[in-house]
ZATORRO-726785 format. One record per residue (C-alpha): residue in one letter; residue number from 1; x, y, z. Coordinates in nm, 2 decimals. Layout:
BEGIN
res:A n:NUM X:X Y:Y Z:Z
...
***
This chain:
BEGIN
res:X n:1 X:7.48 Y:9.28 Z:9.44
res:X n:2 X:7.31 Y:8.95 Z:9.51
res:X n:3 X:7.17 Y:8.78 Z:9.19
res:X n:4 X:6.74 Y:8.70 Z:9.20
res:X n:5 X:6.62 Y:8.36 Z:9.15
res:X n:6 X:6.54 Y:8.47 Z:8.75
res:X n:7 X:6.94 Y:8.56 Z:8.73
res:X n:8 X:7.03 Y:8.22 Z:8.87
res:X n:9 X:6.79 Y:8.03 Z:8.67
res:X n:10 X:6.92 Y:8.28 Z:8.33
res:X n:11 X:7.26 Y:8.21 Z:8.39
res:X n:12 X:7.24 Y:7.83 Z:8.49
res:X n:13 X:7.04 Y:7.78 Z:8.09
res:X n:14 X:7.30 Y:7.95 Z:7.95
res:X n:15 X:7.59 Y:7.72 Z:8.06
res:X n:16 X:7.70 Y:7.49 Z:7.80
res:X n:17 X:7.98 Y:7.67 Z:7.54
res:X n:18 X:8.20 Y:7.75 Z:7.78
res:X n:19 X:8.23 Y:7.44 Z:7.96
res:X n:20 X:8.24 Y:7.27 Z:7.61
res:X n:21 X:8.54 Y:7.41 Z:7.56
res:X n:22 X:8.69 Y:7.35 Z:7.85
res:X n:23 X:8.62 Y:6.98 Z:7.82
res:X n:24 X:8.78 Y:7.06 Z:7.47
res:X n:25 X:9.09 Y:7.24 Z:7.67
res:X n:26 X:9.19 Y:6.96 Z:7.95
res:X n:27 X:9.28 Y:6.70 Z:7.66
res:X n:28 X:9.65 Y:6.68 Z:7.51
res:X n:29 X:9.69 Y:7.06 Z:7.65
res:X n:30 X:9.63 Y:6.96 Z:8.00
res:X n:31 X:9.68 Y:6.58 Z:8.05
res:X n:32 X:9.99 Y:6.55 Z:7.83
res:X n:33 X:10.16 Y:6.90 Z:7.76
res:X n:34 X:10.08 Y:7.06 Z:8.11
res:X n:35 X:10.17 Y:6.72 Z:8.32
res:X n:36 X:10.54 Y:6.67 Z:8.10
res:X n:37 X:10.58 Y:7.03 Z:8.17
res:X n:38 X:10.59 Y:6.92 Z:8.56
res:X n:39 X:10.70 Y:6.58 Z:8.50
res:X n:40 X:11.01 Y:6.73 Z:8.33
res:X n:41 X:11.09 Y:7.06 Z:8.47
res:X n:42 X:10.92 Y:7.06 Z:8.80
res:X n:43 X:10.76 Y:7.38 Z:8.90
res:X n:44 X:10.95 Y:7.61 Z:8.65
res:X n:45 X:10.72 Y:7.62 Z:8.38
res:X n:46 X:10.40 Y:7.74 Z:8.61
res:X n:47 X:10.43 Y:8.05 Z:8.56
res:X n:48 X:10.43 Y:8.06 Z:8.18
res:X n:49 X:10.12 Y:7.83 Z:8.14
res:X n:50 X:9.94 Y:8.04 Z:8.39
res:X n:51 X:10.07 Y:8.36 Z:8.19
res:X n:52 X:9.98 Y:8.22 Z:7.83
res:X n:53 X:9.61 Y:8.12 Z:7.95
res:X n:54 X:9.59 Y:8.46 Z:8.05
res:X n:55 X:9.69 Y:8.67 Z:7.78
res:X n:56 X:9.52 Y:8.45 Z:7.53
res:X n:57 X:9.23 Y:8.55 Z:7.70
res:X n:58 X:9.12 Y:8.86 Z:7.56
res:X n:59 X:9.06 Y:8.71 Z:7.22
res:X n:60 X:8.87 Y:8.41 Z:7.34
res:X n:61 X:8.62 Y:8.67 Z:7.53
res:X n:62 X:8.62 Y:8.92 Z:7.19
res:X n:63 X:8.45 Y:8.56 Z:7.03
res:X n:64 X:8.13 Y:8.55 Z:7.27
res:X n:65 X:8.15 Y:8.96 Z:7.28
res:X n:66 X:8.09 Y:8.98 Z:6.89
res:X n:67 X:7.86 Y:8.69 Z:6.83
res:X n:68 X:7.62 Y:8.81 Z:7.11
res:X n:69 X:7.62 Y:9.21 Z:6.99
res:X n:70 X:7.62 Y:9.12 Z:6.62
res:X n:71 X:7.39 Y:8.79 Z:6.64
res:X n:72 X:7.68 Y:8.62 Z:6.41
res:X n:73 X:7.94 Y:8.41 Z:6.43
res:X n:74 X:8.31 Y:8.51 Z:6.41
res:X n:75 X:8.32 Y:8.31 Z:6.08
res:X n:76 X:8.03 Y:8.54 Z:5.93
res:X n:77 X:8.32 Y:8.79 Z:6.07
res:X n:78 X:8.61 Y:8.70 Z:5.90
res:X n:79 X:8.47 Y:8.65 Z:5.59
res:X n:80 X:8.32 Y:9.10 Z:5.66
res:X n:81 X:8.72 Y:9.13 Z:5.69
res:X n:82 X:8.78 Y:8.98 Z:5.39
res:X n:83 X:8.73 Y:8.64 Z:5.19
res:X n:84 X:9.18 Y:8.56 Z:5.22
res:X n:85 X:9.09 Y:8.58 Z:5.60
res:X n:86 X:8.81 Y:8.30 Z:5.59
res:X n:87 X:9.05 Y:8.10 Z:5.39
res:X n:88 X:9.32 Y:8.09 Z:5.55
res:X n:89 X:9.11 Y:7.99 Z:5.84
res:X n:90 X:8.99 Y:7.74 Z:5.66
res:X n:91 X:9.31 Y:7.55 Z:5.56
res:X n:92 X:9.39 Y:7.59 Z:5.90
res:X n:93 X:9.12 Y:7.37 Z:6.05
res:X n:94 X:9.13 Y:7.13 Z:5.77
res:X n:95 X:9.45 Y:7.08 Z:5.90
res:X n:96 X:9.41 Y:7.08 Z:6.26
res:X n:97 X:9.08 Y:6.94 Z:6.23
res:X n:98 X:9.24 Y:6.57 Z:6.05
res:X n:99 X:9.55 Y:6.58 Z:6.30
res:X n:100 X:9.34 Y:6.66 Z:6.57
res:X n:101 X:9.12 Y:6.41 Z:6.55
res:X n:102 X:9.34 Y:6.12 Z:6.51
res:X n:103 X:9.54 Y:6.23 Z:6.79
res:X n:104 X:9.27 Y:6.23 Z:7.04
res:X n:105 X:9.08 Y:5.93 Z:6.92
res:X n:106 X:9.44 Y:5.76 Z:6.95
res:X n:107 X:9.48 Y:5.93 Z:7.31
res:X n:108 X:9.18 Y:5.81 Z:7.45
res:X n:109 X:9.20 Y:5.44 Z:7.31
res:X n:110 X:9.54 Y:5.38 Z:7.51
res:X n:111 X:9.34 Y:5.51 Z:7.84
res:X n:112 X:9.01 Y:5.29 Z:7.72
res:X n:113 X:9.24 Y:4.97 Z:7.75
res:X n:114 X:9.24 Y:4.97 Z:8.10
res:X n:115 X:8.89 Y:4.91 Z:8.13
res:X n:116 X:8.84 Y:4.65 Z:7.82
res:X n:117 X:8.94 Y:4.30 Z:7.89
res:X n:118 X:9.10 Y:4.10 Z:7.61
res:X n:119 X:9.38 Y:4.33 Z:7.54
res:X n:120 X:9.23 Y:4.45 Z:7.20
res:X n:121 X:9.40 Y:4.64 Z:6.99
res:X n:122 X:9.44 Y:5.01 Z:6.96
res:X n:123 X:9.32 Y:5.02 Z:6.58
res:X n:124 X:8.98 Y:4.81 Z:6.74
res:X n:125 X:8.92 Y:5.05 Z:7.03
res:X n:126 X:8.98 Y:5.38 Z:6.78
res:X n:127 X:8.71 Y:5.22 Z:6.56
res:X n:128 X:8.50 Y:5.15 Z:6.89
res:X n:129 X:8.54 Y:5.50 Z:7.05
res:X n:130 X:8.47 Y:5.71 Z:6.73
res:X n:131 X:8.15 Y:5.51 Z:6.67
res:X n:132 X:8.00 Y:5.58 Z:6.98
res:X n:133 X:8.15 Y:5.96 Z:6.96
res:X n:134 X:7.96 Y:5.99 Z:6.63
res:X n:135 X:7.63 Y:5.78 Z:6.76
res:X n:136 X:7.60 Y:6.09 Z:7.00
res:X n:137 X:7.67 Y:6.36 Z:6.81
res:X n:138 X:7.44 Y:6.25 Z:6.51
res:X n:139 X:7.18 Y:6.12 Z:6.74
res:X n:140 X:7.16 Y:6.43 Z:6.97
res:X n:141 X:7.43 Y:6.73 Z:6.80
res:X n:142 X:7.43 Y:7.01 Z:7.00
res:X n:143 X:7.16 Y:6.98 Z:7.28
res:X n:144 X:7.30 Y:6.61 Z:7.38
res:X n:145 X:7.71 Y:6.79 Z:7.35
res:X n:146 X:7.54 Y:7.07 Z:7.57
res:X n:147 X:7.42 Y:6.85 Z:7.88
res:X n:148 X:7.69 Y:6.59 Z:7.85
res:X n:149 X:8.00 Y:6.88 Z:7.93
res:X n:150 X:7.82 Y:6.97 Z:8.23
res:X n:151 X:7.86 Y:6.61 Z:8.35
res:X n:152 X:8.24 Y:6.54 Z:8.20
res:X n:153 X:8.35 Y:6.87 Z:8.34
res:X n:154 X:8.20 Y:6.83 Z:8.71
res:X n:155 X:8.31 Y:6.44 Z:8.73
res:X n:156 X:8.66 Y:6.56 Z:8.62
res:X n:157 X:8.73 Y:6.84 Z:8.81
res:X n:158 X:8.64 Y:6.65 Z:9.14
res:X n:159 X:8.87 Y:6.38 Z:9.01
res:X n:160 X:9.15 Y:6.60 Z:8.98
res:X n:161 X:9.14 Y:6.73 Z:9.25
res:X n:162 X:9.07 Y:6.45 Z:9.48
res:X n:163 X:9.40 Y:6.28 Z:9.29
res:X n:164 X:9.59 Y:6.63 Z:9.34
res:X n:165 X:9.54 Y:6.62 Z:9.69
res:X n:166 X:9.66 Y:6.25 Z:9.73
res:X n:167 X:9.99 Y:6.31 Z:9.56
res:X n:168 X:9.98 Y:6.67 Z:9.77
res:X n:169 X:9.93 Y:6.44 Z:10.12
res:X n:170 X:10.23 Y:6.20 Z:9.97
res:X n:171 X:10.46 Y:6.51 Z:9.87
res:X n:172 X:10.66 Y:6.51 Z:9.61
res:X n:173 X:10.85 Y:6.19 Z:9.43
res:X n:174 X:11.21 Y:6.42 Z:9.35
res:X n:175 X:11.48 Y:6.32 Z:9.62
res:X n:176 X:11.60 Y:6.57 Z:9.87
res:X n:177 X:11.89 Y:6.81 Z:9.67
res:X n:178 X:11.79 Y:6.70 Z:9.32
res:X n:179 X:11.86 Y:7.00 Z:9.12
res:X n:180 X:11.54 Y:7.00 Z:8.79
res:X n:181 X:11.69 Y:7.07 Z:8.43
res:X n:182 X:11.63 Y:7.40 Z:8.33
res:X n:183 X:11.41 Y:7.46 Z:8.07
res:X n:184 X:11.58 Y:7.83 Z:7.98
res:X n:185 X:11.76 Y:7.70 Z:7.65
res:X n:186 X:11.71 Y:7.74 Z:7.29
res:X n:187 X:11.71 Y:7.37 Z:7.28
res:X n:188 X:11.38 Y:7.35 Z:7.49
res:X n:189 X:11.19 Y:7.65 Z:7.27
res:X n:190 X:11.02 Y:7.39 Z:7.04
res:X n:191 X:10.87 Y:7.21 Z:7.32
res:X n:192 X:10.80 Y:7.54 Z:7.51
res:X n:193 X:10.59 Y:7.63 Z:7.21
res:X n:194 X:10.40 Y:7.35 Z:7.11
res:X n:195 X:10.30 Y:7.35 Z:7.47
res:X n:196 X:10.17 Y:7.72 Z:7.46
res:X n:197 X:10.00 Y:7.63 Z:7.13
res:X n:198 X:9.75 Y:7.43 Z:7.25
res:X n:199 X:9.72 Y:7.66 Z:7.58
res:X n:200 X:9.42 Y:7.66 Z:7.71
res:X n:201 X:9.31 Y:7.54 Z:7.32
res:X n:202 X:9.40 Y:7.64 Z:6.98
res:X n:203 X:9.29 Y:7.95 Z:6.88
res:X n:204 X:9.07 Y:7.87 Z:6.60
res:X n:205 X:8.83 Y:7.71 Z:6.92
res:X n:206 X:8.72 Y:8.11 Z:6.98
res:X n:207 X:8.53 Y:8.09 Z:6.65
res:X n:208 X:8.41 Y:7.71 Z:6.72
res:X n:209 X:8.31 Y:7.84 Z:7.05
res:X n:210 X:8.10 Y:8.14 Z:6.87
res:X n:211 X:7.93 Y:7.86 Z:6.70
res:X n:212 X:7.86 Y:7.65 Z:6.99
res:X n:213 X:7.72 Y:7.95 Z:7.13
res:X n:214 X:7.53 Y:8.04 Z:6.83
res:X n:215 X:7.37 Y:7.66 Z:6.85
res:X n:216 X:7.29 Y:7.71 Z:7.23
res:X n:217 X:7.06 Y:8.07 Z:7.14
res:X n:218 X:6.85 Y:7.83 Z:6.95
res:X n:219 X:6.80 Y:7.66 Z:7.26
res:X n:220 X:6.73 Y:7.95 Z:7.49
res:X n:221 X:6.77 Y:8.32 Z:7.47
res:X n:222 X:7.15 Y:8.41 Z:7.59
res:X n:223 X:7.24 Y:8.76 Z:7.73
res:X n:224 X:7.57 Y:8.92 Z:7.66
res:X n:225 X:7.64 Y:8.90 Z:8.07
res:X n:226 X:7.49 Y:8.57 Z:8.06
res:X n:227 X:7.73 Y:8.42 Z:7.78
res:X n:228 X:8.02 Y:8.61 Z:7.97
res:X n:229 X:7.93 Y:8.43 Z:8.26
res:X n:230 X:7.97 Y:8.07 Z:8.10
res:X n:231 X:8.25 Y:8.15 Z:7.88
res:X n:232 X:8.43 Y:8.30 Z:8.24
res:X n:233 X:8.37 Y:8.01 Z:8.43
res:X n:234 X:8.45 Y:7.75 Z:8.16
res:X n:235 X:8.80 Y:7.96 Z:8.11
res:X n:236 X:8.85 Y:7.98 Z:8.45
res:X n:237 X:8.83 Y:7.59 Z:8.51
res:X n:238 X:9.04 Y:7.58 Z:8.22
res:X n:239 X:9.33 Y:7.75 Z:8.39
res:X n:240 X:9.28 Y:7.59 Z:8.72
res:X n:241 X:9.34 Y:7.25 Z:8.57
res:X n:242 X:9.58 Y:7.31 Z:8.41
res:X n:243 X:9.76 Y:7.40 Z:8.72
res:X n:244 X:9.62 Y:7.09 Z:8.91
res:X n:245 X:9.79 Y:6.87 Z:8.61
res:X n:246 X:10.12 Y:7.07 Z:8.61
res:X n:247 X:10.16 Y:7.00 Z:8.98
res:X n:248 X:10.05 Y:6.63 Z:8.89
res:X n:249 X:10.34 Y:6.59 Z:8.67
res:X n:250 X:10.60 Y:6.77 Z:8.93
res:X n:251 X:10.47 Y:6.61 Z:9.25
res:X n:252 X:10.46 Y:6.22 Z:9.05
res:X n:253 X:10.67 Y:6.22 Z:8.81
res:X n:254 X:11.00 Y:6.49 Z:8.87
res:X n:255 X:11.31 Y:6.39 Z:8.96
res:X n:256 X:11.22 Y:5.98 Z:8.94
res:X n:257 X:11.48 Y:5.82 Z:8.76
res:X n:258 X:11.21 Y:5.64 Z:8.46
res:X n:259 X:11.27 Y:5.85 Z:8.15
res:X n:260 X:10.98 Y:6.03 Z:8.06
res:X n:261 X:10.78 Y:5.97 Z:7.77
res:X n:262 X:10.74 Y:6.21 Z:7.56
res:X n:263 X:10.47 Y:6.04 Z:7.32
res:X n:264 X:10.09 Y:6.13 Z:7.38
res:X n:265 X:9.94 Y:5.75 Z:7.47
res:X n:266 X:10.30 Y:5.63 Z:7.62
res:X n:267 X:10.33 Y:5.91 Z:7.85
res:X n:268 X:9.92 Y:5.91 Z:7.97
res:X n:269 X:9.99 Y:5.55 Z:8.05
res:X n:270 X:10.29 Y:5.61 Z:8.22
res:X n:271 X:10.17 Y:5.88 Z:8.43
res:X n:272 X:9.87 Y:5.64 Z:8.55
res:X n:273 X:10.16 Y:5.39 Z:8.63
res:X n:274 X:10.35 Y:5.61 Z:8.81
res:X n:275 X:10.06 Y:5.71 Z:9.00
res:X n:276 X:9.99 Y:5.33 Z:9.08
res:X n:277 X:10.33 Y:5.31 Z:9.22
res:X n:278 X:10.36 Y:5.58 Z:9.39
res:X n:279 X:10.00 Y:5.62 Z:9.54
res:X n:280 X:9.91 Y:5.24 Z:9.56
res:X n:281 X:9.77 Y:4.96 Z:9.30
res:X n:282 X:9.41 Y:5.12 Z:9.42
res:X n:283 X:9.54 Y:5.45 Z:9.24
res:X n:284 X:9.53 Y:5.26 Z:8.88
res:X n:285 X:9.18 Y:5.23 Z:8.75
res:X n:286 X:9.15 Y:5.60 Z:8.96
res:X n:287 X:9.39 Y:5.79 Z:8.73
res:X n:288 X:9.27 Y:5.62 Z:8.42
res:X n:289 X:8.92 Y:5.71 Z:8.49
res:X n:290 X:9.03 Y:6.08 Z:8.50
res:X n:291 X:9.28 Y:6.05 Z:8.24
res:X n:292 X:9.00 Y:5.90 Z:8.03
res:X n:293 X:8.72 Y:6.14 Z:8.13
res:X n:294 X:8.94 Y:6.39 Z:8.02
res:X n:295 X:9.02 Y:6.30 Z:7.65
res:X n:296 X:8.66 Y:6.12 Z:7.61
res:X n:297 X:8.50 Y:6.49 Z:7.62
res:X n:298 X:8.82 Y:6.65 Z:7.41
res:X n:299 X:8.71 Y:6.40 Z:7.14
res:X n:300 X:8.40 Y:6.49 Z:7.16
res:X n:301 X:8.44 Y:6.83 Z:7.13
res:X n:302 X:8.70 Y:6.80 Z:6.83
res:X n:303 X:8.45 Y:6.62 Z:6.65
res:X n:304 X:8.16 Y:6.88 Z:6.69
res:X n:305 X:8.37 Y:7.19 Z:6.70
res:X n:306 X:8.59 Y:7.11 Z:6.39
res:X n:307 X:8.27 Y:7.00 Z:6.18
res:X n:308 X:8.10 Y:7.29 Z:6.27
res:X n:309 X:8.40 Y:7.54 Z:6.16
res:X n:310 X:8.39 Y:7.32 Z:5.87
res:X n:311 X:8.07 Y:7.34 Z:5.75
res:X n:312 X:8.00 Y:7.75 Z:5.81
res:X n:313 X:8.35 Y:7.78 Z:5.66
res:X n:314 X:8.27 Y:7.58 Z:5.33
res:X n:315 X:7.87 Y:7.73 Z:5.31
res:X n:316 X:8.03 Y:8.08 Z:5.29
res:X n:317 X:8.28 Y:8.04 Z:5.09
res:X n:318 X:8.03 Y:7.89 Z:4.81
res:X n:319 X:7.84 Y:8.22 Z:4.88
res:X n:320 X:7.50 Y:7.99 Z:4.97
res:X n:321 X:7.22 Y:8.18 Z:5.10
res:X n:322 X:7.05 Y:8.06 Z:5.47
res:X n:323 X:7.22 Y:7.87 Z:5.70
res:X n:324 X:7.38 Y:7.50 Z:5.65
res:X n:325 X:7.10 Y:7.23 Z:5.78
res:X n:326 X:7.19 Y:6.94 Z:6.02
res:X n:327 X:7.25 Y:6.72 Z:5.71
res:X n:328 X:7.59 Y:6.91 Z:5.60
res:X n:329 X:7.69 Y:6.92 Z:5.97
res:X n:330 X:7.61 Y:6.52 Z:6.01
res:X n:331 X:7.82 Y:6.47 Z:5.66
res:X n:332 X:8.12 Y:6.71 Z:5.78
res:X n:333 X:8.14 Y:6.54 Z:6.11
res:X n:334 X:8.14 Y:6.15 Z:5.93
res:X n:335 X:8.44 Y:6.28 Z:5.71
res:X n:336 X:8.62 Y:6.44 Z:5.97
res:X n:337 X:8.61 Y:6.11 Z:6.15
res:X n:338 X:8.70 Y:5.89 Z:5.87
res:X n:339 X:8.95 Y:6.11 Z:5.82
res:X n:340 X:9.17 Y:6.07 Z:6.19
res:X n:341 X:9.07 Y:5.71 Z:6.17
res:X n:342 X:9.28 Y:5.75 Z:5.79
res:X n:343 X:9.54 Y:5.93 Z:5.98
res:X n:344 X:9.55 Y:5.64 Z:6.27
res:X n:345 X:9.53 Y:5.32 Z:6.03
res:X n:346 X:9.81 Y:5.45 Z:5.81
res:X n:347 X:10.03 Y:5.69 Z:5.95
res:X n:348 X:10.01 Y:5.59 Z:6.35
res:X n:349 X:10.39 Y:5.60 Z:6.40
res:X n:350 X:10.39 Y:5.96 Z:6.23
res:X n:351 X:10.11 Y:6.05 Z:6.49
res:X n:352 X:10.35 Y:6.19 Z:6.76
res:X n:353 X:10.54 Y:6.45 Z:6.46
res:X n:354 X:10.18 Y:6.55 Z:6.34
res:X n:355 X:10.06 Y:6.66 Z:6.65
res:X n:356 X:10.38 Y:6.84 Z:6.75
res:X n:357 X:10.32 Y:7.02 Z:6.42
res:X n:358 X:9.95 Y:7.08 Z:6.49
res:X n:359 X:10.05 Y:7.24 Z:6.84
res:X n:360 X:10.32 Y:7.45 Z:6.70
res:X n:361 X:10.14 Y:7.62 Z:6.39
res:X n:362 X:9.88 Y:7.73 Z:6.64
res:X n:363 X:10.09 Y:7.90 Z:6.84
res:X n:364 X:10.24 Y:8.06 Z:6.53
res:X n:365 X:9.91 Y:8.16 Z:6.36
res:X n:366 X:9.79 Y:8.28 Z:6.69
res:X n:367 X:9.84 Y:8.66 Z:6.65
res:X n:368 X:9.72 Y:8.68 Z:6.35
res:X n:369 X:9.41 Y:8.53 Z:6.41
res:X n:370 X:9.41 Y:8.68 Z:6.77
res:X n:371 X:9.45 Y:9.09 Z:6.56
res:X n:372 X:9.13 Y:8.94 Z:6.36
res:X n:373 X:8.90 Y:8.87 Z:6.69
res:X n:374 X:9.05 Y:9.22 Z:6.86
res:X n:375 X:8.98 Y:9.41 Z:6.47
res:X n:376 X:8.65 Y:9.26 Z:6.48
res:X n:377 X:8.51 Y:9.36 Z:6.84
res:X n:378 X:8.69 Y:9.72 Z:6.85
res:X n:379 X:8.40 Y:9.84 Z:6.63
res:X n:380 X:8.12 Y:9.74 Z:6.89
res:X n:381 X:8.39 Y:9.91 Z:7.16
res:X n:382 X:8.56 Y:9.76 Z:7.44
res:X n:383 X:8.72 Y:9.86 Z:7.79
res:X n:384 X:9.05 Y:10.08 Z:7.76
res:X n:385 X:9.17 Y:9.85 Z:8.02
res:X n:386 X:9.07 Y:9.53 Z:7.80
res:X n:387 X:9.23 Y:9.75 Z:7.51
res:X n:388 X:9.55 Y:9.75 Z:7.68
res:X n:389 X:9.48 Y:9.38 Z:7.76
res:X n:390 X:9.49 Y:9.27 Z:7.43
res:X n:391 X:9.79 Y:9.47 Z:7.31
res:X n:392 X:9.98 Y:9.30 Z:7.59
res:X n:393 X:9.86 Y:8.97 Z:7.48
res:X n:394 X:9.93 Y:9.05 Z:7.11
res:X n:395 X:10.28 Y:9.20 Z:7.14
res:X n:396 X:10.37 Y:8.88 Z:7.35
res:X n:397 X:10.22 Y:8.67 Z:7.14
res:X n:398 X:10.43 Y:8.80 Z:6.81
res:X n:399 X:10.75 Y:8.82 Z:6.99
res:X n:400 X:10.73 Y:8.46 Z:7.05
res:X n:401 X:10.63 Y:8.36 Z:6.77
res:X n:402 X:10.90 Y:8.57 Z:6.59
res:X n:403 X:11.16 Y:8.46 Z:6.82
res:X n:404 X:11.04 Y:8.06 Z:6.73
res:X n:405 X:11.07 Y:8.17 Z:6.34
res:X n:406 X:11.40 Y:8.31 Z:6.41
res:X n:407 X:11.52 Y:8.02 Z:6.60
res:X n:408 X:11.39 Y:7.73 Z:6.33
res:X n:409 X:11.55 Y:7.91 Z:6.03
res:X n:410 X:11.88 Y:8.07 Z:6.16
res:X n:411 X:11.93 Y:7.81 Z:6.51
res:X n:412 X:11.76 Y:7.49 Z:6.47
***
């Protein structure tokens, strides 16, 4: 059934959380963990990105389902289910939120120095970055966050794709007979899992994307099919990038004989060197353009979302009547900032531990905080085939994360 002009128009206002956190998504998830998946194993970790992205789904979608038919946010939620819920959500994004931040802001300085003469620091352009990060979030919040995705994630998926299809034309960099390392061993399960982790994003980005969302309704009206729409096509651009970076990885960087790095900022600047070599000189500022487009809207993103987790998180918890004003948000976001910019300044060579830690407790947490989201919307009813959905997705959540448990204690 072909959609009227009103539709269109309904629809097209109501873009904006989804592709937020899809910019949020193609960060260290896509350009780093989803291109070393290639880069190391070749094609044989496909399959298991595209099968994570997909049963994480459900509980993603139950976010937008429950904040459009209750007119609250999955926070307000939690804290229904109980005030030990909302905390332990809580600690979780203090923790991701501090990591997180210093991790991108650190990502996406390395990328920045291709385009900065002098060769300044990565301490300076950290510094640099997260000022003009925070001049547009405090200058503009959500309405500014809102147009800008729609820009970073059109400019970026063209890029990709445009680069995908050079390397494609080139074929692939592995000598003929070069057998991959397989990444079926116990030994490989902590990197398999961290890589999941953040797969599309961390979990706790359903209830940051409820809150976009709820920030976007004070904008314009947003209909439950409308807010499906946008959180749908932001998903599905999700997923298809990260296939475009996992064959990046396998079609550049498999089978050569350089070592791969397995650091955030050394391997993004290997991969654009890589791509220089293998593509032409040309290629360089190419790759870091998209490399940079990519973790320029993640750290924008982290810096909203997180803040805005924070401060609803923190506002209920003191039991405060009304809603937290733009001040609390604007003081939230300047911590959380001064905070990875901590991080980076005195810990930088514990950075790369950090975020492996970051990546791995998500995936751990994940069913319990995915059971919350399903809890949450089986009261407004769902689909018995999106019932069955998300016990798929739960039961093979919680037998990987039990088998990772297992394997730290008893096998590690």
């Amino acid at each position: 059934m072909m959609m009227d002009q009103k539709q269109v128009r309904n629809r097209w206002r109501a873009l904006g959380p989804g592709l937020i956190m899809a910019s949020a998504a193609v960060g260290a998830s896509h350009l780093v963990a989803s291109t070393q998946s290639g880069a190391l194993f070749g094609w044989q970790l496909l399959w298991l990105i595209v099968l994570v992205n997909i049963l994480k789904y459900p509980f993603f979608r139950f976010g937008i389902q429950y904040t459009l038919s209750n007119n609250e946010s999955l926070i307000e939620g939690y804290q229904r289910k109980g005030r030990s819920w909302l905390i332990a959500f809580t600690l979780l994004n203090l923790i991701a939120a501090v990591v997180n931040t210093a991790g991108v802001l650190l990502l996406t300085a390395s990328l920045l120095q291709y385009f900065v003469p002098g060769n300044p620091s990565l301490t300076v352009l950290c510094l640099l970055l997260l000022a003009i990060c925070l001049t547009i979030l405090l200058a503009g919040h959500y309405r500014l966050l809102d147009g800008l995705s729609r820009l970073l994630m059109l400019t970026l998926t063209v890029c990709t794709f445009i680069a995908l299809f050079i390397a494609w034309q080139n074929g692939p960099m592995a000598p003929e007979g070069y057998v991959s390392p397989s990444p079926w061993q116990l030994s490989m399960l902590a990197f398999i899992v961290a890589t999941m982790g953040w797969m599309p994003v961390p979990i706790e980005l359903s209830a940051i994307n409820s809150l976009w969302l709820r920030s976007k309704q004070k904008l314009t009206p947003v209909s439950l099919s409308d807010g499906l729409f946008d959180f749908n096509l932001g998903y599905f651009v999700a997923v298809i990038l990260a296939v475009a970076f996992v064959a990046l990885g396998a079609l550049l960087q498999h089978g050569t004989e350089q070592p791969i790095q397995m650091a955030g900022a050394a391997f993004a600047q290997q991969l654009v060197a890589m791509y220089a070599s293998t593509i032409g000189e040309w290629s360089r500022l190419f790759i870091a353009f998209i490399a940079f487009m990519c973790m320029f809207g993640t750290t924008l993103a982290v810096l909203d979302g997180y803040a805005r987790t924070l401060t609803e998180s923190f506002h209920l918890l003191r039991e405060q009547p009304g809603e937290p004003g733009s001040r609390t948000l604007s003081l939230w976001t300047l911590m959380q900032g001064a905070s990875g910019m901590a991080i980076i300044l005195f810990f930088q060579t514990a950075l790369s531990p950090m975020l492996t830690f970051a990546m791995t407790l998500a995936f751990v947490t994940t069913p319990f905080f995915a059971w919350l989201n399903f809890s949450l919307v089986r009261k407004t009813g769902i689909s018995p085939a999106m019932n069955i959905f998300a016990w798929i997705g739960l039961i093979y959540l919680s037998a990987f994360s039990l088998l990772y448990v297992l394997w730290y204690v008893l096998w590690r």
